[in-house]
Backbone bond lengths (Angstrom), bond angles and torsions (degrees), N, CA, C in turn:
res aa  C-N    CA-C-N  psi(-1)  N-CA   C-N-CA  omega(-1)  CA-C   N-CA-C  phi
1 X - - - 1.449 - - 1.523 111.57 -
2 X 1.643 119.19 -3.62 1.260 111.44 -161.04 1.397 147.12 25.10
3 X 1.259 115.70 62.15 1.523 119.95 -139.93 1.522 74.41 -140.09
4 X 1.970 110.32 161.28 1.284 130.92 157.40 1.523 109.57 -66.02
5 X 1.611 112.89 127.48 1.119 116.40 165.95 1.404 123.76 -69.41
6 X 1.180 106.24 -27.40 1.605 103.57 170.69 1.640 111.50 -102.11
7 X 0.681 136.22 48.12 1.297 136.67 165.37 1.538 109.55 -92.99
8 X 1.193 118.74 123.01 1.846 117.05 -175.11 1.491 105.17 -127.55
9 X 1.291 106.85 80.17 1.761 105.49 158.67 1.184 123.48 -53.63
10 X 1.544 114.94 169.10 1.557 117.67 170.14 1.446 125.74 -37.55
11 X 1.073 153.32 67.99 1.641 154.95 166.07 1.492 87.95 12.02
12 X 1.123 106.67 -88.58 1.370 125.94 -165.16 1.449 122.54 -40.37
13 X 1.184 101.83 -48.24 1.882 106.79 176.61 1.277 107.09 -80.42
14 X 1.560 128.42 -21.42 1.441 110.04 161.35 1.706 115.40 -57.52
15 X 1.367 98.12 -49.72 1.584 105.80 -168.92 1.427 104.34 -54.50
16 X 1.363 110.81 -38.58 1.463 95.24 -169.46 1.783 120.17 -71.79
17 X 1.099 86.36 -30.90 2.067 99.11 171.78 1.577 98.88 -70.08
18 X 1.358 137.34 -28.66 1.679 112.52 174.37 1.178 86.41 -95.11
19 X 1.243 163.62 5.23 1.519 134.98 167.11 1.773 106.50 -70.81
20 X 1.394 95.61 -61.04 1.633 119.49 153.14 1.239 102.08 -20.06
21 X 1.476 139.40 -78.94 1.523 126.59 -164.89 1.396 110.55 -52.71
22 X 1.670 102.92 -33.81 1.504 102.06 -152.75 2.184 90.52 -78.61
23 X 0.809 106.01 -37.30 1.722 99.79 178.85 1.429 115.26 -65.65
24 X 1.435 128.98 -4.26 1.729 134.39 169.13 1.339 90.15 -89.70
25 X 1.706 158.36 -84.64 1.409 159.11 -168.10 1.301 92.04 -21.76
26 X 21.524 111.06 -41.73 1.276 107.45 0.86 1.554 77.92 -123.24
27 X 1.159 104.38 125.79 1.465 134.41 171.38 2.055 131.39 -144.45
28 X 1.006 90.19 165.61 1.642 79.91 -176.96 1.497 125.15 -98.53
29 X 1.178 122.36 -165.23 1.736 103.40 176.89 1.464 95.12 -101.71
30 X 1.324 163.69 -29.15 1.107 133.96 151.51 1.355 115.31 -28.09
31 X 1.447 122.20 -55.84 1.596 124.43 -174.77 1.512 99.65 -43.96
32 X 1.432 101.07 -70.90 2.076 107.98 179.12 1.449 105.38 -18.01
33 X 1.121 105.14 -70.61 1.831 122.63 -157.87 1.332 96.50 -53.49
34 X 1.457 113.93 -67.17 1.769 121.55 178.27 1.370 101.53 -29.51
35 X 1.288 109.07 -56.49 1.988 99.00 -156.36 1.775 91.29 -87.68
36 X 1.242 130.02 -21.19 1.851 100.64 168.53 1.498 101.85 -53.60
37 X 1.221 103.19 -62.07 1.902 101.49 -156.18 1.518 113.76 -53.08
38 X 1.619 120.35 -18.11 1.268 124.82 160.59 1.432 115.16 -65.68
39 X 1.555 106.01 -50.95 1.447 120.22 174.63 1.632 119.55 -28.00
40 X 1.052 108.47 -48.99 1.880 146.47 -150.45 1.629 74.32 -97.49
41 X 1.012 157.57 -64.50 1.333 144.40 159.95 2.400 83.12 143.46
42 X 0.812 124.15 0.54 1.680 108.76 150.94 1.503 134.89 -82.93
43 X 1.448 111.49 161.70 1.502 106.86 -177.22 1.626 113.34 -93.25
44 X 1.695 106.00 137.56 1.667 102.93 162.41 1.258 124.07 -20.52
45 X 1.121 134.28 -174.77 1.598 157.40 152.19 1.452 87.49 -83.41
46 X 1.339 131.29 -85.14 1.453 129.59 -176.69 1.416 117.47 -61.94
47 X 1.271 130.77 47.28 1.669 140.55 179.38 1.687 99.95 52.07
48 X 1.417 96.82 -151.31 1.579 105.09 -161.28 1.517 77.99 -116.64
49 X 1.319 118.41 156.00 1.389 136.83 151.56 1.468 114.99 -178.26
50 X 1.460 100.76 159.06 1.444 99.43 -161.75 1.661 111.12 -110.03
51 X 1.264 151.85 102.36 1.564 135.33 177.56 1.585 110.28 -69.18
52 X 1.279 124.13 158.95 1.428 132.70 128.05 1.526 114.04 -20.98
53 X 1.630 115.45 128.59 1.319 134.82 177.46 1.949 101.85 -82.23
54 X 1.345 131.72 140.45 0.987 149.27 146.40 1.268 114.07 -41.64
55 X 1.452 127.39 179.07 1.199 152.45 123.15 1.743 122.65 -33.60
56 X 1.624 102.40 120.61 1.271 119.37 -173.54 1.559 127.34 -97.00
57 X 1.700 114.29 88.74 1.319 103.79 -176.86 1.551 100.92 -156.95
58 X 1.537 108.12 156.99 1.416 112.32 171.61 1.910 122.60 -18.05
59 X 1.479 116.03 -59.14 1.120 116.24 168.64 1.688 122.07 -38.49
60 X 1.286 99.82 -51.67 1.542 122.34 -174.61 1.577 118.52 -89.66
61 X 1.658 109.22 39.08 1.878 102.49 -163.57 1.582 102.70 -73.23
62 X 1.437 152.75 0.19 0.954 162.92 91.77 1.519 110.23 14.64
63 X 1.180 128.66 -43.45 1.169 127.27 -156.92 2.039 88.92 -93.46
64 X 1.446 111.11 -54.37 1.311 124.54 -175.98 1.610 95.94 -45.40
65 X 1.424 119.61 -45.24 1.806 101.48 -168.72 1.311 103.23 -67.76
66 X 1.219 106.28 -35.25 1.736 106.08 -158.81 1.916 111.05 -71.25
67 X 1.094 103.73 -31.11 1.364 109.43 -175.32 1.615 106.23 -80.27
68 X 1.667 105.94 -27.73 1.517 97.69 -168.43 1.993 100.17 -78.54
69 X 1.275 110.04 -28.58 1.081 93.82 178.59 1.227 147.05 -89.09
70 X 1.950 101.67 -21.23 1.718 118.01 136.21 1.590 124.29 -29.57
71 X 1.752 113.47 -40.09 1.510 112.11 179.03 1.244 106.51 -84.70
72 X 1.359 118.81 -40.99 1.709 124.48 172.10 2.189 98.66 -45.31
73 X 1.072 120.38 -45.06 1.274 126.01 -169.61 1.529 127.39 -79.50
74 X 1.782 96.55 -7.64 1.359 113.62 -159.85 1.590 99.29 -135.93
75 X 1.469 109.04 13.96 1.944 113.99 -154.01 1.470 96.85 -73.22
76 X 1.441 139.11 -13.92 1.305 145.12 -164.63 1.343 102.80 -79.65
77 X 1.369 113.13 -39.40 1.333 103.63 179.92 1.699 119.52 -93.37
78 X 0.943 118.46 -4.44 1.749 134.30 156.55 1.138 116.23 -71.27
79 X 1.378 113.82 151.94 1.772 121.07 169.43 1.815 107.15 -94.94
80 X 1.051 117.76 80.64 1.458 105.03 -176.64 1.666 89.30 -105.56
81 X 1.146 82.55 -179.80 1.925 98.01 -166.90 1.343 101.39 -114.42
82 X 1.452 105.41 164.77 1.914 92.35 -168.60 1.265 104.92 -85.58
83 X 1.578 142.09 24.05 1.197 133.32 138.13 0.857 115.91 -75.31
84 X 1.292 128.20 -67.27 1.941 120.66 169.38 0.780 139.32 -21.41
85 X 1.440 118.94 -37.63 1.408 140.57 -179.32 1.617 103.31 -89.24
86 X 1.172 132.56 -50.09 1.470 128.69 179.71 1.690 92.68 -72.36
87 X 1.281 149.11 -33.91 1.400 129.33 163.44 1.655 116.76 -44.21
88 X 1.625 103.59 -57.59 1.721 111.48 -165.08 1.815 96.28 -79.13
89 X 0.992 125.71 -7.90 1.554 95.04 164.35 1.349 96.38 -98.19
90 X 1.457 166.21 -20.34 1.118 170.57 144.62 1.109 109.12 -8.01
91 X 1.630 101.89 -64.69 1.771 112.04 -177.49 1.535 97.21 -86.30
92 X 1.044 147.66 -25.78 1.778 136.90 162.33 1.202 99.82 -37.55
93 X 1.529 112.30 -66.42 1.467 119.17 -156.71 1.681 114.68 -62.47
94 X 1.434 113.51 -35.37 1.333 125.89 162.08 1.465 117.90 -40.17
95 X 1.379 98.16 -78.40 1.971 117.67 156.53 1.748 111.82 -15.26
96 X 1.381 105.54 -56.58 1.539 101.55 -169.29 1.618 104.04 -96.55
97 X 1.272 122.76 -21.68 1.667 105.19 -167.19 1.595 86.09 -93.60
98 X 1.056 139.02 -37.13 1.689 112.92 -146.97 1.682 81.03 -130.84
99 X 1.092 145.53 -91.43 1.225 165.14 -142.78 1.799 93.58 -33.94
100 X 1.329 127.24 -94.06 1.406 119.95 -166.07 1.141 115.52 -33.71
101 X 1.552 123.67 -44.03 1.405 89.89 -156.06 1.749 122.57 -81.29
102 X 1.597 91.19 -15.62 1.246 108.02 173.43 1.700 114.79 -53.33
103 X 1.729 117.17 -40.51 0.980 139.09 -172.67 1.501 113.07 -55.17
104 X 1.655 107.35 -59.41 1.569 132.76 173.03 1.604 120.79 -64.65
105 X 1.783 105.51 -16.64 1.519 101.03 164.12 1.482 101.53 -116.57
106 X 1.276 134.23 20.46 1.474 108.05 161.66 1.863 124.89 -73.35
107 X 1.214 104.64 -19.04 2.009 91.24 168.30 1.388 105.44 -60.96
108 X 1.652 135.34 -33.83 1.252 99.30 -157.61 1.386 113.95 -80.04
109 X 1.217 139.90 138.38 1.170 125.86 170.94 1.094 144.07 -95.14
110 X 1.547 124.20 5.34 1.137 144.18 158.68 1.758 104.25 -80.87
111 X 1.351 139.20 -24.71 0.801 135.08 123.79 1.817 139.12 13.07
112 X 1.779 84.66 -73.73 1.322 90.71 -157.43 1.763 145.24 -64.35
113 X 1.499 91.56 -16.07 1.533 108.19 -176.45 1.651 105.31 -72.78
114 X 1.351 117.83 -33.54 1.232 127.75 170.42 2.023 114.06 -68.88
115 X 1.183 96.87 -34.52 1.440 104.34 -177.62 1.273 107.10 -80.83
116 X 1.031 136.14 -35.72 1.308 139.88 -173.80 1.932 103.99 -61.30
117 X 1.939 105.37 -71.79 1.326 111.01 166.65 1.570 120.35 -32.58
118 X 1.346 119.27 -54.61 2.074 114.38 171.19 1.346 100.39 -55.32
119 X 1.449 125.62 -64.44 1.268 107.34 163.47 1.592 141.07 20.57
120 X 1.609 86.92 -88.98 1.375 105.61 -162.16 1.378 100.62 -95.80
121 X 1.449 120.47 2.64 1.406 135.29 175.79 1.662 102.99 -78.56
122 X 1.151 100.25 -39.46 1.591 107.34 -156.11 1.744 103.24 -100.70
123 X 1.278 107.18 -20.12 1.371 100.91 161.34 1.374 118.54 -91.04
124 X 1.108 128.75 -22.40 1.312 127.64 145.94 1.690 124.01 -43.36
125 X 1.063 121.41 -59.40 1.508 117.24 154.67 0.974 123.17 -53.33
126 X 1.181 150.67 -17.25 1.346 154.05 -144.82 1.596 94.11 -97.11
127 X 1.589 111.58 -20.82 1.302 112.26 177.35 1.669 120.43 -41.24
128 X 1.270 90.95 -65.04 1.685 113.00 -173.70 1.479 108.16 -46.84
129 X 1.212 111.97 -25.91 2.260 124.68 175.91 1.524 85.76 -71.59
130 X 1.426 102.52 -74.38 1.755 108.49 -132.86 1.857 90.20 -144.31
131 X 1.551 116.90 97.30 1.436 113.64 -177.90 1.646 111.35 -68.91
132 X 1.499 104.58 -42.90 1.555 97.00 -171.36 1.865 116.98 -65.47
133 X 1.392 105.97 -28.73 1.663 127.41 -171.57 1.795 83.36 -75.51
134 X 1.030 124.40 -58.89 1.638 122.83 -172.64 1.839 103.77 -44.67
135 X 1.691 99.68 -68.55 1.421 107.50 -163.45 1.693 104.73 -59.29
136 X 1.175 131.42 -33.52 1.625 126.66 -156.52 1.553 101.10 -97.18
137 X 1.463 116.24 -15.34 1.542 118.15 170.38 1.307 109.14 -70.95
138 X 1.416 113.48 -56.06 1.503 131.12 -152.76 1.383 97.36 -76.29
139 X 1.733 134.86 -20.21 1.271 133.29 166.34 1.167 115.66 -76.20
140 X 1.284 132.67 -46.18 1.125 136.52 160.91 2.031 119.07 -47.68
141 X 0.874 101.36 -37.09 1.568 111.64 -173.19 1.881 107.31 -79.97
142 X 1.855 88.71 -32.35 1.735 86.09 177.47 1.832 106.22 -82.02
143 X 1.213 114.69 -15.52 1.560 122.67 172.41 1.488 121.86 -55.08
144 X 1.216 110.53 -39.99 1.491 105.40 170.91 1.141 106.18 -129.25
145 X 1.188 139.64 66.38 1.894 157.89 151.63 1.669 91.88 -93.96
């Protein structure tokens, strides 16, 4: 990639541009976490409940997981089409296998040189799930390394 190894951009604004790729193929992070472990089919510590979704934009990509997986959770009562629906569990499934944890260790920054490598490890695998969600993340992710 010929890139500085020590160079440490924003964690966060990377993540949010591959979450971003992965949704082309306003809630909090407790909320996030709550609705994986529902997702995953177990209950919170604080039961199940559902809030009102935020405002949807780059700043706010937080808001995009949380809503996609409230509709992923709620898709019975929507008319989605069986593309829609094989997209939004696609990007759920993204959300829960690779995406958080990356999300929950980007402050540390001693961290990051290691986080970055699983990273690009795990979007690399991600092939064998979902090739196009793998390839358009992992370009995006090699874009600002």
């Amino acid at each position: 990639m010929e890139k500085e190894l020590l160079h440490i951009a924003c964690r966060h604004h990377i993540l949010e541009i591959v979450l971003e790729a992965a949704f082309t193929a306003v809630g909090d992070y407790r909320d996030l976490l709550e609705l994986s472990i529902i997702f995953l089919g177990g209950i919170p510590p604080r039961g199940i409940s559902f809030k009102a979704s935020g405002g949807i934009h780059r700043a706010r990509w937080i808001a995009k997981a949380i809503y996609s997986m409230k509709l992923w959770m709620f898709r019975a009562q929507f008319k989605l089409s069986p593309r829609e629906e094989i997209g939004l569990k696609a990007v759920c499934d993204f959300i829960i296998k690779v995406y958080l944890k990356a999300w929950y260790l980007a402050p540390v920054p001693q961290l990051a040189p290691a986080q970055d490598l699983w990273l690009l490890k795990e979007l690399q695998r991600y092939h064998n799930i979902h090739p196009k969600i793998s390839a358009v993340t992992l370009k995006k992710f090699q874009g600002h390394l």
